[in-house]
C-alpha positions in Angstrom: 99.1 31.3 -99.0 99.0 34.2 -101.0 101.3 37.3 -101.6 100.9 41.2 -101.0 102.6 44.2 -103.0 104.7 46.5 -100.5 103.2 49.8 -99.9 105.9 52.6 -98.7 103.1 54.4 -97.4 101.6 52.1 -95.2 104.7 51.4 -93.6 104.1 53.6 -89.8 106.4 53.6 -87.2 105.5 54.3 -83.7 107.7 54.3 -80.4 106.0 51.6 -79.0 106.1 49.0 -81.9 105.2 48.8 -85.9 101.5 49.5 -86.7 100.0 46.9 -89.5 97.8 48.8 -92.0 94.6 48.0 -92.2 94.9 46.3 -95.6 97.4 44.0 -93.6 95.1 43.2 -90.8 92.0 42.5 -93.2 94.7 40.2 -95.2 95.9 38.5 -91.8 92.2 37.7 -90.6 91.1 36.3 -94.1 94.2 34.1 -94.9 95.7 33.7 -91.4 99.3 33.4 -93.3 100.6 35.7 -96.0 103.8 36.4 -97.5 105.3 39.7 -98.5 107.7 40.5 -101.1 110.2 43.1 -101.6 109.8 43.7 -97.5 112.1 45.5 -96.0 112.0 46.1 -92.3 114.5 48.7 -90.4 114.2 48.0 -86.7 116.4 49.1 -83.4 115.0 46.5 -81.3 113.3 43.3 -81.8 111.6 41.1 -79.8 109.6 37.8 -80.8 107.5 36.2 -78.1 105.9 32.8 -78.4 103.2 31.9 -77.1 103.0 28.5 -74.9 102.8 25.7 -76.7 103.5 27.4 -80.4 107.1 26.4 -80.2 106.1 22.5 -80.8 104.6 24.0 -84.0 107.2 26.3 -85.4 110.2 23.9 -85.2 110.4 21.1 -87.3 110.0 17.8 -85.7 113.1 15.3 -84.8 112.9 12.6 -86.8 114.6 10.0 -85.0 116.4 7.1 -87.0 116.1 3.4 -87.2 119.0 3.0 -84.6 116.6 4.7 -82.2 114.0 3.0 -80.7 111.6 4.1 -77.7 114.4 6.9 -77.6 117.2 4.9 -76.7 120.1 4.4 -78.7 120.4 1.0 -80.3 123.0 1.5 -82.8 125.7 3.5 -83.8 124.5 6.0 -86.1 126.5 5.6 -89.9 127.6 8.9 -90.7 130.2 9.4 -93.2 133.5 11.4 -93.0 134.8 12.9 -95.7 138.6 14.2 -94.3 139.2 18.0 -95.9 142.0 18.0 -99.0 144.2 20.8 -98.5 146.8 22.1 -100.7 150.4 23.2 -99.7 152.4 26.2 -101.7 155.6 24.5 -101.4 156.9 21.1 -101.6 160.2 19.8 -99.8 163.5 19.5 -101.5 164.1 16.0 -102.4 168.1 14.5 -101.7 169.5 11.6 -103.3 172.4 9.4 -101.3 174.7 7.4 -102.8 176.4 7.1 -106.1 176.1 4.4 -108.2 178.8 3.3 -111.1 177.3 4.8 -113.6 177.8 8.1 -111.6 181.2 7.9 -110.4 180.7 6.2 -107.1 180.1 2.1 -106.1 177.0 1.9 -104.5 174.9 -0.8 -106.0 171.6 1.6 -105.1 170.7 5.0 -104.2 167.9 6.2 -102.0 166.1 9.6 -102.5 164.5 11.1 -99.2 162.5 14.5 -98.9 159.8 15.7 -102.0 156.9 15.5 -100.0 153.8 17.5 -100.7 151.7 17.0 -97.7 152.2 16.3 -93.8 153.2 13.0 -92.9 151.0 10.2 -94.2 148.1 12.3 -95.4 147.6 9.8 -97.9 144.1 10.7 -98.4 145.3 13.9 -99.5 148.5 12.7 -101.4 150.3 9.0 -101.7 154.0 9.5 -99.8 156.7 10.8 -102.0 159.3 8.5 -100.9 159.5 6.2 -97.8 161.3 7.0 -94.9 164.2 4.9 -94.6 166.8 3.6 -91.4 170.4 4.1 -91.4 172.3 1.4 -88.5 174.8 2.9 -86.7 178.2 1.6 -86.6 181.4 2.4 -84.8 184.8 2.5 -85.8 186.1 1.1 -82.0 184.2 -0.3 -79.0 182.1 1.9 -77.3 180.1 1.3 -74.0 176.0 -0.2 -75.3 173.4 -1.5 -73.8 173.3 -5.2 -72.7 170.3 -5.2 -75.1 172.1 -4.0 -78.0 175.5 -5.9 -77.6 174.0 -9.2 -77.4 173.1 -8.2 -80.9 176.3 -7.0 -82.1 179.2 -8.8 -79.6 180.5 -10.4 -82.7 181.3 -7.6 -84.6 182.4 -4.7 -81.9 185.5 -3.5 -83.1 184.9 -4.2 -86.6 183.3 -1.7 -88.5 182.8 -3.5 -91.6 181.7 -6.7 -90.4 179.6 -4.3 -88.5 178.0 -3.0 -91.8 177.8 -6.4 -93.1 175.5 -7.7 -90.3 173.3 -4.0 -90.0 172.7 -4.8 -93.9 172.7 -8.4 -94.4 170.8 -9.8 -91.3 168.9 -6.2 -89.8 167.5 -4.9 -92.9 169.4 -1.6 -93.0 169.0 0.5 -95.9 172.2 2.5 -94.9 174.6 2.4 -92.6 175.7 5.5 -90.1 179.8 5.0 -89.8 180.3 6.8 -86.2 184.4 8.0 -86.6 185.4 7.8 -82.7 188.5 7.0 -82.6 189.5 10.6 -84.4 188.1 12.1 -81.1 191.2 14.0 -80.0 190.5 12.9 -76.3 190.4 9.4 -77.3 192.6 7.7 -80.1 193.5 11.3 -81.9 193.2 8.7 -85.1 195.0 10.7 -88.6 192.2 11.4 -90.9 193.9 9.0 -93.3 192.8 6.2 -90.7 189.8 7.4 -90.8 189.4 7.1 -95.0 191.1 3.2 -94.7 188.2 2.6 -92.2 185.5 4.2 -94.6 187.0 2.1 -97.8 186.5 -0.9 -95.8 183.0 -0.5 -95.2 182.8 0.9 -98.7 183.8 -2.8 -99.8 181.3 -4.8 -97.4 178.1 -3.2 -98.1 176.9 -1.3 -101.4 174.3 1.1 -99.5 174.6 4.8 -99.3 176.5 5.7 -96.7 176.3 8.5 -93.6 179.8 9.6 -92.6 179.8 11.0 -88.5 182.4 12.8 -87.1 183.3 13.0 -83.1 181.9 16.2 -82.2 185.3 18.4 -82.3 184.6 21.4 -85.1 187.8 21.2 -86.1 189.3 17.8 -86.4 185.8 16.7 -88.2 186.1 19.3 -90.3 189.7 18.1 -91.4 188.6 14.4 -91.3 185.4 15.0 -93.3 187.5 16.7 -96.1 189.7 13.7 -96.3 187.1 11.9 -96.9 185.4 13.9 -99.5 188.2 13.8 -101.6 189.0 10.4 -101.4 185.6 9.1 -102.6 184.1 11.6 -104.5 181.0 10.6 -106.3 179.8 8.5 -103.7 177.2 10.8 -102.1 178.2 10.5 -98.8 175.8 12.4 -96.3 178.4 14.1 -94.2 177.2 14.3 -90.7 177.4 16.8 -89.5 178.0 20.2 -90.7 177.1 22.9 -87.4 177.6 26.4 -86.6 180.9 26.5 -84.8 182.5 24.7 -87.9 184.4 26.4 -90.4 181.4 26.2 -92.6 182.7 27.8 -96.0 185.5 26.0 -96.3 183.0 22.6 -95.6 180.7 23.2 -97.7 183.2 23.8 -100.3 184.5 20.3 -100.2 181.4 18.7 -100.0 180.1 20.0 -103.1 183.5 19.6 -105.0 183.5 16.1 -104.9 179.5 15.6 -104.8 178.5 14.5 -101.4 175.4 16.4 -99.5 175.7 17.6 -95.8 173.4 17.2 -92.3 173.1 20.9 -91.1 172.8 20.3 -87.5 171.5 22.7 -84.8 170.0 22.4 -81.4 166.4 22.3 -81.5 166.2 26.0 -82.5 164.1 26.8 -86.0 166.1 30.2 -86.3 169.4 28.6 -85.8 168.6 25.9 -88.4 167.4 29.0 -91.0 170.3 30.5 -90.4 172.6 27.8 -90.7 170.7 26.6 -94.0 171.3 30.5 -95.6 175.2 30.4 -94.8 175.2 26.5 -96.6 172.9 28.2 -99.8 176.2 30.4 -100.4 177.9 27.3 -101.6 175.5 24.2 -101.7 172.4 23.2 -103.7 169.4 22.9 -101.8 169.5 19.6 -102.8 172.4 19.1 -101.1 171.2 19.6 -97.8 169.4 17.7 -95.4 168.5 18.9 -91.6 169.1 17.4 -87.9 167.1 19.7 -85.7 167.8 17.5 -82.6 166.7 14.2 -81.1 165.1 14.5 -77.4 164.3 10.8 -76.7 161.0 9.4 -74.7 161.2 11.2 -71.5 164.1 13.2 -72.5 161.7 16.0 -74.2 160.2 13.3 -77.0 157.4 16.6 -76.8 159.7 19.4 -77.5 161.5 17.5 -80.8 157.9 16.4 -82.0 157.0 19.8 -81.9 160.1 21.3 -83.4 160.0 18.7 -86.4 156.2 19.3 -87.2 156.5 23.1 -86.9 159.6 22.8 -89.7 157.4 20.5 -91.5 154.5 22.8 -91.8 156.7 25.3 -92.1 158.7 24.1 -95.0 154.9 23.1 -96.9 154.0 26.3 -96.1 156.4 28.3 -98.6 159.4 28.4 -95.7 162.2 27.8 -98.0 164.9 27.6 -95.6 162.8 25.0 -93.9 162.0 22.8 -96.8 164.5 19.8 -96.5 164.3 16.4 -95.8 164.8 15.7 -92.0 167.0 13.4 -89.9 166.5 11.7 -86.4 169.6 10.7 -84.2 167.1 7.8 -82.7 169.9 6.0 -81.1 169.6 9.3 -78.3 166.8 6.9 -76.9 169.7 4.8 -75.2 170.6 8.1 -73.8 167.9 8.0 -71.4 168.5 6.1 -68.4 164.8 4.0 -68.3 166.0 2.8 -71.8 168.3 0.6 -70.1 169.1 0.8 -66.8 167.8 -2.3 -64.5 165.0 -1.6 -62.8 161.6 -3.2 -60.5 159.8 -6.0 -62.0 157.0 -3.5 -63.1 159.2 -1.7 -65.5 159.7 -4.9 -67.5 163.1 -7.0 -68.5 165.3 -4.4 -70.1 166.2 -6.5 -72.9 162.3 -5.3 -74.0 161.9 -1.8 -72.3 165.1 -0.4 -74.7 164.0 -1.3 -78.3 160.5 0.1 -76.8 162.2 3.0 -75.9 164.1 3.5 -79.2 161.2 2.5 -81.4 158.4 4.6 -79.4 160.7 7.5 -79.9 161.3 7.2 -83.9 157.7 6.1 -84.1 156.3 9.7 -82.8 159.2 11.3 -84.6 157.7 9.5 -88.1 154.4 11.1 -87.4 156.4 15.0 -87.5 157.9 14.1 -91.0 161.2 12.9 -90.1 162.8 11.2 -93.7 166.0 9.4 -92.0 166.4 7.3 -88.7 169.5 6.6 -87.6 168.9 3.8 -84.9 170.8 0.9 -83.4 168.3 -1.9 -82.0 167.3 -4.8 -85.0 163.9 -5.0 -82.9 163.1 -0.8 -83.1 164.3 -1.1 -86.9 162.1 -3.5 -87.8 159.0 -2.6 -86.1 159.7 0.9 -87.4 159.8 -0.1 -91.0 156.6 -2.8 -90.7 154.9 0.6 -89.5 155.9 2.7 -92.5 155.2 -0.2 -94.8 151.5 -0.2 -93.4 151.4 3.4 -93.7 152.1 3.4 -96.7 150.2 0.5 -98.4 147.0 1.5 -98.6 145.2 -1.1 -97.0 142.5 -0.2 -94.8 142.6 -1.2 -91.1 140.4 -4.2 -89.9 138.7 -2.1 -86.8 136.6 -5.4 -85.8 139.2 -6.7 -83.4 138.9 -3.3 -81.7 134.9 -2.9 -81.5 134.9 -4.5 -78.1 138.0 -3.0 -76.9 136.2 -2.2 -73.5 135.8 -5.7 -72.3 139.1 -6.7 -73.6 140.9 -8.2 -70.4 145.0 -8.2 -70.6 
């Protein structure tokens, strides 16, 4: 091979193609291959035509590998993955529940949830901030539950803190959820004060962080909530919930006053929840705040809440401020839908199985969005949910083996 200066002047162009020079033809026929340098080439047109047979020449040749023999595959070819590592503008806001002694309250721990710096369970971008952890629920009277609950809990139905007791002791609960019923004004009408001698009870069972829930009437939770707050300040209650048709001022006054954080709930609207979230700034941390952005159980919309907690995930890593708290899950909606327990044909399963399927599947797929806090009901759902998490979270690598013939597998 050998190389040629660039003449401007031998550079002619012609309608009906480029002439070569005759320098460049005497070049072509004595060395068959030459290179130019500093060519340049302006061109309106172009067309390259090979001959037959030249493109066997001009490509380079396949080289097949070792796993390919006779050109059949043999093998699976070992290719390695390297996942990309991205980096997120914003981090989410991390909340700590309870208080312990040394902070005024009587919780024997706390539990921080929230500070994460990458989607859920990218641990090969980042190792998770803080686990995920599962508040019981509990309720202050007897309520209708599933067969495949109660059998669980017929014991202790009716009393909440023998309630606690058992979520903590014997299901592994790292909070407990106390559910205030009986304050419903179409039910009991209980006095907030009730509602506070219930709350020290439980306070005296169990030495978790607590979630205190209200009936669902603006106002009378709004009344019983305060009650609360300044009966047991210090103990960093999670007051659920705080929502748009509540006085919310004069709530989020009394939360912060006496040191508790509040659940901003909202229905499954990502502009609702910012605005909700900007009215609680006025008067609460950030820390203070976690979110609810609605629980649609398996078959109940599972798809619409998956996508509405991701998007305020992303959103939140994403620099979204008002989108950057820890998130909560009402699991226990699973028992809402109707396959969860209702009896049904053989096909469907006992229903003793198909409901902790149903709650579990749900806070499963919810864990993968970024939800922080489950609040769930069935021992079975809880503790398949946190032998998940703890495999997430562990580091261990899979063993795939069991899986390589997954084909052939017969049930």
């Amino acid at each position: 091979m050998t190389s040629l200066p660039h003449h401007e002047g031998d550079k002619k162009k012609e309608a009906e193609g480029l002439k070569l020079s005759d320098d460049l033809l005497e070049a072509l026929a004595k060395f068959q291959q030459i290179e130019l340098q500093d060519f340049e080439m302006e061109v309106k047109d172009l067309e390259i035509i090979f001959e037959p047979g030249m493109a066997g020449q001009i490509m380079p040749k396949l080289k097949l590998p070792a796993a390919v023999a006779g050109g059949k595959p043999t093998a699976m070819l070992q290719v390695a993955f390297m996942p990309p590592i991205e980096t997120y503008p914003n981090a989410i806001t991390e909340v700590k529940l309870g208080g312990t002694r040394s902070e005024g309250g009587t919780r024997g721990r706390t539990l921080t949830i929230g500070g994460e710096v990458s989607p859920a369970f990218y641990t090969f971008e980042r190792p998770v901030t803080h686990k995920p952890v599962v508040t019981l629920d509990v309720f202050d009277m007897e309520v209708p539950l599933s067969k495949a609950v109660k059998m669980h809990v017929k014991e202790v139905v009716g009393d909440p803190a023998a309630w606690a007791k058992l979520a903590v002791d014997k299901f592994g609960a790292d909070m407990v959820t106390v559910h205030l019923i009986s304050i419903d004004p179409l039910l009991k009408d209980a006095k907030p004060q009730d509602a506070v001698k219930t709350v020290e009870k439980i306070l005296q069972a169990v030495d978790v962080p607590l979630v205190i829930g209200g009936c669902g009437d603006p106002v009378k939770d709004a009344d019983v909530f305060e009650a609360i707050c300044n009966a047991f300040p210090n103990e960093r209650f999670l007051i659920s919930s705080i929502t748009r048709d509540m006085d919310v001022e004069r709530c989020a006054k009394y939360v912060k006053k006496n040191g508790h954080a509040a659940l901003s709930f909202t229905p499954m609207d990502l502009n609702l929840a910012r605005e909700l979230n900007r009215r609680l700034y006025d008067f609460l941390g950030r820390e203070d705040i976690v979110m609810d952005l609605t629980t649609a159980a398996l078959g109940y919309g599972l798809d619409y809440a998956f996508t509405n907690m991701e998007r305020a995930r992303m959103g939140g890593l994403m620099g979204d401020t008002e989108l950057a708290h820890p998130m909560s899950s009402g699991t226990t909606n699973a028992w809402a839908a109707r396959e969860a327990w209702l009896k049904m044909s053989a096909e469907w399963e006992p229903r003793e199985l198909r409901g902790p399927l149903w709650e579990v599947t749900t806070a499963l797929t919810l864990l993968l969005a970024g939800v922080d806090l489950f609040m769930m009901m069935h021992p079975a759902a809880v503790k398949t949910l946190k032998d998940v998490t703890n495999n997430l979270v562990s580091g261990k690598k899979a063993d795939h083996s069991k899986y390589l013939e997954w084909v052939s597998v017969k049930a």
